[in-house]
C-alpha positions as CSV (number, residue, x, y, z in Angstrom):
1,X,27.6,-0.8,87.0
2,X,24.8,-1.6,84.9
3,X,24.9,0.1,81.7
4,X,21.7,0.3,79.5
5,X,20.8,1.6,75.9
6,X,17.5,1.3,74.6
7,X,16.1,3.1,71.3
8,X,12.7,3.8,71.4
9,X,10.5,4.6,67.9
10,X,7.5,6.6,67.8
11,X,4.4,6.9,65.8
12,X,5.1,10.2,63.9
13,X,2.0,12.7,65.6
14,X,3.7,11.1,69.5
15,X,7.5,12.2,68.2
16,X,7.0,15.8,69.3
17,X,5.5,14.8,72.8
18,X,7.9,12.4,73.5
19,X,9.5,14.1,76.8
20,X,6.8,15.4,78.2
21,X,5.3,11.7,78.0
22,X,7.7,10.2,79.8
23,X,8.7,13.4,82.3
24,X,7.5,11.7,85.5
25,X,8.9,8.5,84.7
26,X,12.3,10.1,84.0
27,X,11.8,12.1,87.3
28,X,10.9,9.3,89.8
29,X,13.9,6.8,88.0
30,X,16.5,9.5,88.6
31,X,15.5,10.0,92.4
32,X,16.1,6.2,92.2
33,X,18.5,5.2,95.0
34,X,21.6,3.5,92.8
35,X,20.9,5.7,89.8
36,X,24.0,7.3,88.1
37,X,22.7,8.7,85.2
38,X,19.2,8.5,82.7
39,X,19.9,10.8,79.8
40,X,17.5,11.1,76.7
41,X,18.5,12.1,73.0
42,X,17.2,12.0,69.7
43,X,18.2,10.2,67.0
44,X,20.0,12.5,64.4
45,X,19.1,10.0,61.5
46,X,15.7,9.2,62.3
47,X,13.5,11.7,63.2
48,X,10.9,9.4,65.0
49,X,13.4,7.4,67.4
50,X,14.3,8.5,70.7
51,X,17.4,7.1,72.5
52,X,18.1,6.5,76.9
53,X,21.2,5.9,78.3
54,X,21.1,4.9,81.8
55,X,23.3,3.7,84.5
56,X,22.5,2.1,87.8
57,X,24.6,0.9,90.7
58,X,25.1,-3.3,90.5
59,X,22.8,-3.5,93.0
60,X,19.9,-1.3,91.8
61,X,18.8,-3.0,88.5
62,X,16.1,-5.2,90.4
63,X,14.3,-2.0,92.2
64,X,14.1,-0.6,89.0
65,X,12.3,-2.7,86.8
66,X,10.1,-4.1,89.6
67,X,8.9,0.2,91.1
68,X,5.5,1.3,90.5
69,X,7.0,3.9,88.4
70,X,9.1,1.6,86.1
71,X,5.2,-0.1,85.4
72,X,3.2,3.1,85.1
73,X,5.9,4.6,82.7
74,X,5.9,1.6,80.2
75,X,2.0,1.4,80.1
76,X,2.0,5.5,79.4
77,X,5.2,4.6,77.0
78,X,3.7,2.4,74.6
79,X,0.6,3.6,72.7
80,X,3.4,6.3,71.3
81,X,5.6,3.5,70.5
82,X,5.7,2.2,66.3
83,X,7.6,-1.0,67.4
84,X,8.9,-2.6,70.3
85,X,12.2,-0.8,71.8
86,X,15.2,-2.0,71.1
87,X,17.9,-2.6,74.0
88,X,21.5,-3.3,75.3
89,X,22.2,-4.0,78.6
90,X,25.2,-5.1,79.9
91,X,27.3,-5.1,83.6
92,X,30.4,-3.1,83.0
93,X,33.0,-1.6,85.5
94,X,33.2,1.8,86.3
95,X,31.1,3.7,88.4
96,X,29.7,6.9,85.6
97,X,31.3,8.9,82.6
98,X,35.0,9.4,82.3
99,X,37.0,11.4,80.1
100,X,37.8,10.2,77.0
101,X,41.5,9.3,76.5
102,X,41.6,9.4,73.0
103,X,40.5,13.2,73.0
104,X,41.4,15.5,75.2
105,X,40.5,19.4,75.2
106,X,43.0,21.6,77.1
């Protein structure tokens, strides 16, 4: 799968509206054929950055970045942005989450 971090900053008065900015883009990218997973959070250190982890099939990376919505959501993405996101991304095996080994819950 492809596996994909990116941490996004925001100018201070855009931190608040943050998901509802990028709603539809989240929306349309999870409806994605080959999408496993696009999960938002926010930083616990900085109050302005916003971090997406996402997860596509091997074969779906291409679609993604080349959709209408992929376009539409950067260009509605970055007047909120301070600097230009930061990303990882990287082909790894497995196929979604797994438990972790190390701790367990029973």
């Amino acid at each position: 799968m492809i596996l994909i971090v990116v941490k996004y900053k925001t100018k201070p008065e855009w931190t608040q509206q943050w998901p509802e900015l990028v709603t539809e883009f989240t929306q349309a990218t999870r409806a994605e054929p080959g999408n496993i997973f696009f999960e938002w959070s926010k930083s616990l250190e900085d109050e302005h950055e916003w971090v997406l982890v996402e997860a596509f099939q091997d074969d779906a990376g291409e679609a993604h970045v080349t959709s209408d919505h992929f376009a539409k959501g950067l260009a509605a993405m970055k007047p909120a942005l301070a600097e230009t996101p930061r990303i990882i991304s990287r082909v790894v095996d497995g196929s979604g989450w797994e438990e972790m080994g190390e701790l367990r819950v029973d």
